[in-house]
MARKE-703875 format. One record per residue (C-alpha): x, z negated, y negated. Coordinates in steps of 0.05 Angstrom, whole numbers, padded with zeros to 5 digits, always signed. Example, Ala and Ser with C-alpha at 12.3 -4.5 7.8 and 13.67 -1.06 7.14 Angstrom:
+00246-00156+00090
+00273-00143+00021
This chain:
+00465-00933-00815
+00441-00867-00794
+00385-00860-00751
+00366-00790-00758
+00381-00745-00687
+00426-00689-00698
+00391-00620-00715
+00420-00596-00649
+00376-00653-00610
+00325-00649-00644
+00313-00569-00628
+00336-00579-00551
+00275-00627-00538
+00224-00584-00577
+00243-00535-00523
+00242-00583-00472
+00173-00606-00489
+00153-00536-00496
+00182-00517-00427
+00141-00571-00401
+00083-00563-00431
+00080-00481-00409
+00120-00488-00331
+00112-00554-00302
+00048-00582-00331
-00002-00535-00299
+00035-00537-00234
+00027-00603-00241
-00036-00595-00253
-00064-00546-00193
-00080-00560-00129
-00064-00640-00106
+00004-00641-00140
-00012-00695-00173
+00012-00740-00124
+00081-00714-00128
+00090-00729-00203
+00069-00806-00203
+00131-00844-00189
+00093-00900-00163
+00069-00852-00105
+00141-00840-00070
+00109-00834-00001
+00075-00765-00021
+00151-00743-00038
+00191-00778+00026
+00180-00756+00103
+00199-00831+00126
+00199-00809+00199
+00261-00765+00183
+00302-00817+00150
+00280-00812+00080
+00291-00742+00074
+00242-00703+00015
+00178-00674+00055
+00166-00611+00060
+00114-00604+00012
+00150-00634-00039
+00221-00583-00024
+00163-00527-00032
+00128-00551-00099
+00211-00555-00117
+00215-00481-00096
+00157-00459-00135
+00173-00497-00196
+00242-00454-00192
+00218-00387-00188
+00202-00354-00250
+00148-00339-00279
């Protein structure tokens, strides 16, 4: 059996990692957006009081993690 990942993979999440590592890390990173990226903190990411919808906060960290750099 083969277990080796095709070449193809393989190269997609190097540039995955490395699109992480230079976009989403340090917006991660500033201010207190670290609340968004925990899974375990869902509240930070839900407005409750509008039926579950995303906050606000959380559509405009989406925003600004879409705009280029």
């Amino acid at each position: 059996m083969n277990f080796e990942l095709p070449q193809d993979l393989v190269s997609y999440l190097k540039r995955l990692d490395e699109f992480i590592d230079k976009e989403i890390t340090p917006l991660q990173e500033s201010n207190d957006n670290q609340r968004f990226f925990d899974h375990r903190r869902e509240d930070a990411r839900t407005n409750w009081a509008a039926g579950g919808t995303p906050s606000e906060e959380w559509e405009e960290l989406l925003i600004e993690a879409d705009r280029p750099a």
